[in-house]
MMTF fields as JSON, N, C-alpha, C and O atoms, coordinates in Angstrom:
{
  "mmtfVersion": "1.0.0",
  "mmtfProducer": "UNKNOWN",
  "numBonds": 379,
  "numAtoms": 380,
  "numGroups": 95,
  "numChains": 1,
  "numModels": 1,
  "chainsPerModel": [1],
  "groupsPerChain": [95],
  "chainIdList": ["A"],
  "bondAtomList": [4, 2, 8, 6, 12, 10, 16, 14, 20, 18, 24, 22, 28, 26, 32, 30, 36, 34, 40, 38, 44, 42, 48, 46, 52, 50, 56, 54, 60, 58, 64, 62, 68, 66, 72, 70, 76, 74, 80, 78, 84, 82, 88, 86, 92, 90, 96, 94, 100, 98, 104, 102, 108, 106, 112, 110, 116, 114, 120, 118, 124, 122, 128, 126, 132, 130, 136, 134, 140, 138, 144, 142, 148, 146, 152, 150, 156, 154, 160, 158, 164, 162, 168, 166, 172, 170, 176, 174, 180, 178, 184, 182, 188, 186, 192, 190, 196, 194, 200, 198, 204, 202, 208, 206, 212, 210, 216, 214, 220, 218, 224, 222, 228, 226, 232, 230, 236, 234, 240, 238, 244, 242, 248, 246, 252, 250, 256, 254, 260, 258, 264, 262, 268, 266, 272, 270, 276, 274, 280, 278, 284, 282, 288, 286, 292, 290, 296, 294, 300, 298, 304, 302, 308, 306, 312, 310, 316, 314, 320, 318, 324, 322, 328, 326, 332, 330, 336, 334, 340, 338, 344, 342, 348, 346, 352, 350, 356, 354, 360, 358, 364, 362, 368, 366, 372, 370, 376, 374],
  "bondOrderList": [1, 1, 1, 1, 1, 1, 1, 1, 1, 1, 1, 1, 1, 1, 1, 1, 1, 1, 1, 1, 1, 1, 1, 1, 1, 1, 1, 1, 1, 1, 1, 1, 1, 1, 1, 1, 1, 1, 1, 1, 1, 1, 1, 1, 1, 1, 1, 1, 1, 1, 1, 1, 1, 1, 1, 1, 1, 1, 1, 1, 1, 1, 1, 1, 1, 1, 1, 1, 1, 1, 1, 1, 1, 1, 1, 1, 1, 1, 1, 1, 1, 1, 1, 1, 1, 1, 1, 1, 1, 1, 1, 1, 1, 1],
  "groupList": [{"groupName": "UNK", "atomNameList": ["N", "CA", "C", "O"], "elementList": ["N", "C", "C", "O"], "formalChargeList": [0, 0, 0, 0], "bondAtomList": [1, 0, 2, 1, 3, 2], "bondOrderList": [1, 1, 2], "singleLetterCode": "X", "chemCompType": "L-PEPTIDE LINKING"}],
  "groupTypeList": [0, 0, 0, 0, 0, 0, 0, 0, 0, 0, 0, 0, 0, 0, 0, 0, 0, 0, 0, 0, 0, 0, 0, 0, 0, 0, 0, 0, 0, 0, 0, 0, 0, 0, 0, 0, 0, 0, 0, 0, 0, 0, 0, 0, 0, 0, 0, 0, 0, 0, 0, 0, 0, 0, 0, 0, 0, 0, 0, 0, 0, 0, 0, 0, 0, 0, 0, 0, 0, 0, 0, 0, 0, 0, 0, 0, 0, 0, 0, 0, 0, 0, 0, 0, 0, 0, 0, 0, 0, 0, 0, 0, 0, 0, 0],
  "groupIdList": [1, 2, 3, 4, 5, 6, 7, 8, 9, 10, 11, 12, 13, 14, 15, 16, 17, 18, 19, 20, 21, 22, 23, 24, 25, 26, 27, 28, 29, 30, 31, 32, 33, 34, 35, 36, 37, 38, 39, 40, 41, 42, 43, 44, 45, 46, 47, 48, 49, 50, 51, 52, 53, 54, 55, 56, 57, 58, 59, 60, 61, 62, 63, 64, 65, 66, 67, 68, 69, 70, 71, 72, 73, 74, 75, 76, 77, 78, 79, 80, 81, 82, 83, 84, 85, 86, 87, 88, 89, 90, 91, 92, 93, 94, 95],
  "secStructList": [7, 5, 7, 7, 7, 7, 1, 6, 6, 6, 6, 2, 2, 2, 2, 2, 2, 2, 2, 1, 1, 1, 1, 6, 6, 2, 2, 2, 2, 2, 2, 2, 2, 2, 6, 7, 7, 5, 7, 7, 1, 6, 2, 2, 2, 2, 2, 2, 2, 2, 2, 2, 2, 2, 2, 2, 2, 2, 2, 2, 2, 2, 2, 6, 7, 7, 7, 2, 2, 2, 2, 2, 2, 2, 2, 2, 2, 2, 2, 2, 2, 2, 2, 2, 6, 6, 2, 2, 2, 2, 2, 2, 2, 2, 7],
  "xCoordList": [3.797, 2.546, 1.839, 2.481, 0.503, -0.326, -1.241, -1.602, -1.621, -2.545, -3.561, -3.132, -4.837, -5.762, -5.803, -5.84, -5.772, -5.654, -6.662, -6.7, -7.36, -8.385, -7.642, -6.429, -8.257, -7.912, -7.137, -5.949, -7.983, -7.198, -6.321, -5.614, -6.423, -4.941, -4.18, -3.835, -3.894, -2.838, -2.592, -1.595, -3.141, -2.996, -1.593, -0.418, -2.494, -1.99, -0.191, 0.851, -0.42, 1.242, 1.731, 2.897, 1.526, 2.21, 2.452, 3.033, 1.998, 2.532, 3.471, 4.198, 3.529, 3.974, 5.807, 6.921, 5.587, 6.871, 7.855, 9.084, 6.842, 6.642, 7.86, 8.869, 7.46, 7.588, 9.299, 10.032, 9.621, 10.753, 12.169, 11.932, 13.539, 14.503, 14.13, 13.114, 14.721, 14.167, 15.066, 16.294, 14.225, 15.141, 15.193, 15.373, 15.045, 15.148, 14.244, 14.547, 13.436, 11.698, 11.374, 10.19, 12.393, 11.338, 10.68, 9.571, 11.592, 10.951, 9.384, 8.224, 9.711, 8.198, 7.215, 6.127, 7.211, 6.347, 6.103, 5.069, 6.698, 6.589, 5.524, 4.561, 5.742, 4.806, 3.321, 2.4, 3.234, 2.229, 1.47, 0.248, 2.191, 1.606, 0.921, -0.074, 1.433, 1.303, 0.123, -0.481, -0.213, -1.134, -0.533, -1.248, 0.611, 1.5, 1.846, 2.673, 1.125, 0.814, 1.343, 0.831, 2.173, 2.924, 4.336, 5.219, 4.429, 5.379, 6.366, 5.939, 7.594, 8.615, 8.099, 7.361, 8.919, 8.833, 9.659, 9.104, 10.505, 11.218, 10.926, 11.432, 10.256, 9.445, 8.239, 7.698, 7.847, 6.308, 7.137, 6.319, 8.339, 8.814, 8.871, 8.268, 9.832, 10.559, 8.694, 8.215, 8.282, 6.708, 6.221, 6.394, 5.886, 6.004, 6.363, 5.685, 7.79, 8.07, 8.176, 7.954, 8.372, 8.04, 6.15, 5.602, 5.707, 3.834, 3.913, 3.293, 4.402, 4.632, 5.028, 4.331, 6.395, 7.052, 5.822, 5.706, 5.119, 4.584, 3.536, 3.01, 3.154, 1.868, 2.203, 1.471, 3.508, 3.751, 4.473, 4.956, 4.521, 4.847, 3.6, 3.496, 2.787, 1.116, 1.02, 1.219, 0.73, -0.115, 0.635, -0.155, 2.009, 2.772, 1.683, 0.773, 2.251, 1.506, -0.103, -0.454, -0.724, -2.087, -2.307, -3.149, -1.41, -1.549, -1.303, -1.919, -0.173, 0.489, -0.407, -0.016, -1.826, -2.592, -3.836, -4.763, -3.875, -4.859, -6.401, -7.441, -6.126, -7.147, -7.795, -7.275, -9.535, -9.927, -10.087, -10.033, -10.245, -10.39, -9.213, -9.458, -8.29, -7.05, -6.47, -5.675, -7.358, -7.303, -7.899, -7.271, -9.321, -9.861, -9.56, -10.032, -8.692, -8.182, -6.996, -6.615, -6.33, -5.27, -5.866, -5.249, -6.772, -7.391, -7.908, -8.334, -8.316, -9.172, -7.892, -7.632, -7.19, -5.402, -5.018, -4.948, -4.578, -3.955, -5.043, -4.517, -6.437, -7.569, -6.965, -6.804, -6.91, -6.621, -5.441, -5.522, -4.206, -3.009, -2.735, -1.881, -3.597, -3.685, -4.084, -3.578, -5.435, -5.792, -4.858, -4.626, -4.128, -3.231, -2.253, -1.846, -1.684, -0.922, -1.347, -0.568, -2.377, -3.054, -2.645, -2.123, -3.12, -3.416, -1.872, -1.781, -1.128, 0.441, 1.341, 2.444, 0.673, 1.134, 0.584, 1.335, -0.866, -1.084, -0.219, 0.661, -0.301, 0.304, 1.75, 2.105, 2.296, 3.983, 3.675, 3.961, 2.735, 2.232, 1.96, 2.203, 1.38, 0.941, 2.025, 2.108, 2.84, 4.229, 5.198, 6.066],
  "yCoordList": [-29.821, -29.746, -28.473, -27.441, -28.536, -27.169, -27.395, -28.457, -26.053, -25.553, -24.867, -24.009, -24.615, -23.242, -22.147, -22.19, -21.18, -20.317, -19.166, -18.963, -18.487, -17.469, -16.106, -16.227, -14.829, -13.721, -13.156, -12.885, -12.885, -12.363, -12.603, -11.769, -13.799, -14.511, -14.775, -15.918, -14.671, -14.237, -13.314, -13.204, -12.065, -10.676, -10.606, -10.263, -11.173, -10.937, -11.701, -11.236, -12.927, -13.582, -13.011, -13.404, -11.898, -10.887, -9.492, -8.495, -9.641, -8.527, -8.775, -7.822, -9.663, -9.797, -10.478, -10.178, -11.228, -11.194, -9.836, -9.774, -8.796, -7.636, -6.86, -6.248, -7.077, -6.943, -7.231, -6.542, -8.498, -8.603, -8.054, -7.253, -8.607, -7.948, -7.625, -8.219, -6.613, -6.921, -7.914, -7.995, -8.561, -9.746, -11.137, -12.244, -10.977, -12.338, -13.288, -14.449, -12.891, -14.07, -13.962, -14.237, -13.365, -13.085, -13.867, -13.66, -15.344, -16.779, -16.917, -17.22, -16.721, -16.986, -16.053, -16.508, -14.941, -13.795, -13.705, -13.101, -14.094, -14.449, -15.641, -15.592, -16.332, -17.651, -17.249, -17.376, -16.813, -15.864, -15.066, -15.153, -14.385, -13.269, -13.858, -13.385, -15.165, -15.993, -16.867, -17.493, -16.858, -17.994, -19.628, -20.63, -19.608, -21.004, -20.92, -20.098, -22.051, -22.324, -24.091, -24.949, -24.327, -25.699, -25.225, -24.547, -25.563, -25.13, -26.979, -28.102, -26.409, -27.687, -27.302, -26.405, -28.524, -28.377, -27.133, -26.398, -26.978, -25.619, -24.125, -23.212, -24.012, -23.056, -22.777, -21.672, -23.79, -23.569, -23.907, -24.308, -23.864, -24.364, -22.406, -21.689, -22.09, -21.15, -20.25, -19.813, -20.255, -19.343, -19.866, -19.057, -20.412, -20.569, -20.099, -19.486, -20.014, -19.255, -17.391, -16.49, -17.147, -15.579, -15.164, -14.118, -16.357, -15.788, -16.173, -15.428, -16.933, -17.05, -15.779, -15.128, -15.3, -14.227, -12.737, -11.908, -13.029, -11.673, -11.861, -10.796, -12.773, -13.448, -12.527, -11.656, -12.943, -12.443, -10.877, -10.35, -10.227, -8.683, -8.255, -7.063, -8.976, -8.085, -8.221, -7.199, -9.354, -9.48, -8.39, -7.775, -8.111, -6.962, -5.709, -5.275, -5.312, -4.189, -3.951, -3.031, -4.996, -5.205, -4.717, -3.982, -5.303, -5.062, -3.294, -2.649, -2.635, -1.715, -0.611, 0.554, -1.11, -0.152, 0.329, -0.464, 1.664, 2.397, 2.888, 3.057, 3.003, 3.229, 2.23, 1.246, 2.561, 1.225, 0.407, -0.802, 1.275, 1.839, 0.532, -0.64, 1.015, 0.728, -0.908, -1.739, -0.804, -2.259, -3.142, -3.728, -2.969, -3.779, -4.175, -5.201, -3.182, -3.716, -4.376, -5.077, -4.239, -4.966, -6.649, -7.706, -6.416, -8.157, -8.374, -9.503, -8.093, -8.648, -9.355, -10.553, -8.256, -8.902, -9.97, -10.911, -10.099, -11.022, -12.368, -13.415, -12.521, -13.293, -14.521, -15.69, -13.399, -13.635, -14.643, -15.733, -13.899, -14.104, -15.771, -16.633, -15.727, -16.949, -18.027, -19.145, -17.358, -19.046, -19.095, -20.264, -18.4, -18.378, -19.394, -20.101, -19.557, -19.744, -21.271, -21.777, -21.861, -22.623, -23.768, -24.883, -22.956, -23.488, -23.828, -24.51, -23.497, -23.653, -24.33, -24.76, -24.419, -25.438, -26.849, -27.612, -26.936, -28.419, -28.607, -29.453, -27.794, -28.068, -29.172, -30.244, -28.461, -28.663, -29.503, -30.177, -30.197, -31.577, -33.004, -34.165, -32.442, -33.485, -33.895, -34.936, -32.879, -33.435, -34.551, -34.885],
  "zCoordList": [-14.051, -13.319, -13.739, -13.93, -13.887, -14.316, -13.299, -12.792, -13.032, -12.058, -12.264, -13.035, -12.066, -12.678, -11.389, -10.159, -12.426, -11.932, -12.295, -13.508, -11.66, -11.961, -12.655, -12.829, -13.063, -13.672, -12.762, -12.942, -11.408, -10.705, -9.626, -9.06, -9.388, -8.896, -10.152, -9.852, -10.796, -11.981, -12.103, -12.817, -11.63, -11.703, -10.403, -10.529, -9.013, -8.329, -8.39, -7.929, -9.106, -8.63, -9.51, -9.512, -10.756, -11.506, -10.717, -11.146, -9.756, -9.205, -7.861, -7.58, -7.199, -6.303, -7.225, -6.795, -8.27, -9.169, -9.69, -9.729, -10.064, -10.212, -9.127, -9.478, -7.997, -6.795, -6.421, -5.712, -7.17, -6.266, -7.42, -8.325, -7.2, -7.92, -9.036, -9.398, -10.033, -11.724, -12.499, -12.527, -13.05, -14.039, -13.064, -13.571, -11.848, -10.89, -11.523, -11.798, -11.68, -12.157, -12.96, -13.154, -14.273, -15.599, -16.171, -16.665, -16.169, -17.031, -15.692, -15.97, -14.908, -14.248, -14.293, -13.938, -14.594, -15.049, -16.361, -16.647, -17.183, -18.564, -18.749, -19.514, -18.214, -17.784, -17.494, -18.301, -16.39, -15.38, -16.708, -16.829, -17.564, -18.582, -19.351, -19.9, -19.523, -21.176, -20.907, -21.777, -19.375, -18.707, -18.889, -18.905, -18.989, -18.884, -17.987, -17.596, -17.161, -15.515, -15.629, -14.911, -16.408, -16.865, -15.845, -16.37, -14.653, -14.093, -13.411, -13.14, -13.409, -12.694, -11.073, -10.666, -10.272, -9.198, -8.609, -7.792, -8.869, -8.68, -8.928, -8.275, -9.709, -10.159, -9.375, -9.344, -8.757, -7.846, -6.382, -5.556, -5.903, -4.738, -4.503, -3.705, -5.555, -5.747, -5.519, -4.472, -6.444, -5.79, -4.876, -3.964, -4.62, -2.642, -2.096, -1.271, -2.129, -0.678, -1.43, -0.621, -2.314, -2.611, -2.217, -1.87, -2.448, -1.659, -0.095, 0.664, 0.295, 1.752, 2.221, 2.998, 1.672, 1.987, 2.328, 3.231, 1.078, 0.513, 1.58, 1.903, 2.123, 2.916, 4.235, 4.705, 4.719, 6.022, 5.83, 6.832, 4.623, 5.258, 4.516, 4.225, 4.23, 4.087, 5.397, 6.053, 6.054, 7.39, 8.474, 9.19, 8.649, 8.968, 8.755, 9.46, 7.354, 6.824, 7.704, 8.443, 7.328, 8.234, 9.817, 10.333, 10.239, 11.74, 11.958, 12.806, 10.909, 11.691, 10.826, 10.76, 10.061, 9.267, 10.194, 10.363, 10.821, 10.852, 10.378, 11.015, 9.263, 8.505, 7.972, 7.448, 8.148, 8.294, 6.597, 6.367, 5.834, 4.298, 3.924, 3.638, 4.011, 3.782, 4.343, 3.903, 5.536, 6.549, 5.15, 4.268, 5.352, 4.728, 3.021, 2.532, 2.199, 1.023, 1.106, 0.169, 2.154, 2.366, 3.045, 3.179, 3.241, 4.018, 2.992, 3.235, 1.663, 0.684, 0.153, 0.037, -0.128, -0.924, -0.569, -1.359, 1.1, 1.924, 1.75, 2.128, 1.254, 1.567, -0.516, -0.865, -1.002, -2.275, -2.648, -3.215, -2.117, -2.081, -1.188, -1.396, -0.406, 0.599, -0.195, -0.29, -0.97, -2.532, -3.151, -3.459, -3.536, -4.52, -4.289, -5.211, -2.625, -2.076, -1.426, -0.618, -1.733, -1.122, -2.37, -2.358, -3.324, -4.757, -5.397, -6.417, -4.969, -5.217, -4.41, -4.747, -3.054, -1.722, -2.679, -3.286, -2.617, -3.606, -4.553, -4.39, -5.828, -6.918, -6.364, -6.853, -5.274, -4.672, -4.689, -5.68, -3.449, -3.115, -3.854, -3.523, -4.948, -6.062, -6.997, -7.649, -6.941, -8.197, -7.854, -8.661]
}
């Protein structure tokens, strides 16, 4: 299954891969780098729930942020991360 994906939601699911163990996701960040968005069902199950994840300790982060500066780049992220996440819930769906 392939999906499109914009510049910077590719930026972003490279960083949130980025993000987790080193070496856990390389074949999927490698992917992500190469813009080979030709993914199995496992591979987009498996990113699912790492943007779900990332979904709910942004929205964390969010609540327990003060500054309003800081609020609001973190809600642009979380706004982003949510298409991303939207766009990868379908993909799941359609395979």
């Amino acid at each position: 299954m392939q999906f499109p994906l914009e510049t910077d939601e590719l930026k972003l699911l490279a960083d949130v891969l980025l993000e987790q163990d080193p070496g856990k996701n390389d074949a999927l960040l490698n992917k992500v780098m190469a813009r080979d968005l030709r993914w199995d069902v496992d591979e987009l199950e498996q990113t699912a729930d790492l943007l779900a994840a990332k979904e709910r300790s942004l929205r964390d982060e969010i609540s327990r942020q003060t500054n309003p500066a800081r609020k609001a780049e973190l809600q642009q992220r979380l706004a982003l991360l949510e298409r991303v996440l939207e766009k990868v819930n379908e993909a799941c769906v359609m395979f």
